[in-house]
C-alpha positions as CSV (number, residue, x, y, z in Angstrom):
1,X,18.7,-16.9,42.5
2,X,19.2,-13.4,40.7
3,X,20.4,-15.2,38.0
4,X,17.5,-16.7,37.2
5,X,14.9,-14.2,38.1
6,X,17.0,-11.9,35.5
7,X,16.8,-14.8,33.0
8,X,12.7,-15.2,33.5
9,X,12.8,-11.1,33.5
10,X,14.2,-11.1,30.1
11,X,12.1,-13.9,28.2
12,X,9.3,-11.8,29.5
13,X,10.5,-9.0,27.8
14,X,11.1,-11.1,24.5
15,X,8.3,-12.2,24.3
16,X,6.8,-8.9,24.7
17,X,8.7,-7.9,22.0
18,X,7.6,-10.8,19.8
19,X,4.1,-9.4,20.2
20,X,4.6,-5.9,19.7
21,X,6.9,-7.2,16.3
22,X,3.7,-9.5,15.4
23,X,1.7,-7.3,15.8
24,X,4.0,-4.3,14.1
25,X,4.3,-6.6,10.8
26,X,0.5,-7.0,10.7
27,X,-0.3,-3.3,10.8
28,X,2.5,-3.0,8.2
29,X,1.2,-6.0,5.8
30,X,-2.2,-4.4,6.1
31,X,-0.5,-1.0,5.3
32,X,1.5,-2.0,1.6
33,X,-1.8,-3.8,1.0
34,X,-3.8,-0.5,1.2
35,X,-1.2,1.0,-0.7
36,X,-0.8,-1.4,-4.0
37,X,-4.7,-1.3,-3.9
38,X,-4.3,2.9,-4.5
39,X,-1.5,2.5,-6.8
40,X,-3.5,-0.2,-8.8
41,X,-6.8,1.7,-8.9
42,X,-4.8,5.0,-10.0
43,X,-3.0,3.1,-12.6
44,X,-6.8,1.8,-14.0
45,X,-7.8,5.6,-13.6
46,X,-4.9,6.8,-15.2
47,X,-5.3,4.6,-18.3
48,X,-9.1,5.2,-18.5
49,X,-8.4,9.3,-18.9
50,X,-5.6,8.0,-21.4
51,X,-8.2,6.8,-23.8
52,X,-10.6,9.1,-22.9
53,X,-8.3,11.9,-23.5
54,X,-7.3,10.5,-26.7
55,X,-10.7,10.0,-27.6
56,X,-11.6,13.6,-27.4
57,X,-8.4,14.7,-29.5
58,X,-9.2,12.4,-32.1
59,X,-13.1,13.8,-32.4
60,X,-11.3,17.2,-32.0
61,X,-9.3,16.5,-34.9
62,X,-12.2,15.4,-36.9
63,X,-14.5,18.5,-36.4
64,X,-11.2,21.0,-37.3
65,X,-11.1,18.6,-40.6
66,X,-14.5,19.2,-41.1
67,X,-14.7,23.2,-40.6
């Protein structure tokens, strides 16, 4: 009788666990999702002050020509 009170005891606790872990790999999906969206939009940032950057040295270069 122990045996099997101890048996139902633990697949209560597994599947516990199987929720927590669901519910542990959701919060960490939504997570690296949040995180490649910041990356991405720093990269597109990063590359727009690029050119803008290089934009302005260019016309910088112009004007010194031109003095």
């Amino acid at each position: 009788m122990q045996n099997s009170e101890s048996l139902q005891m633990i697949k209560e606790q597994l599947k516990i666990k199987s929720v927590e872990l669901r519910k542990a790999t959701e919060e960490n999906s939504k997570a690296t999702k949040k995180f490649r969206d910041v990356v991405a939009s720093n990269r597109d940032e990063t590359t727009k002050l690029k050119k803008e950057l290089k934009k302005v040295k260019e016309e910088a270069e112009i004007q010194r020509r031109q003095a």
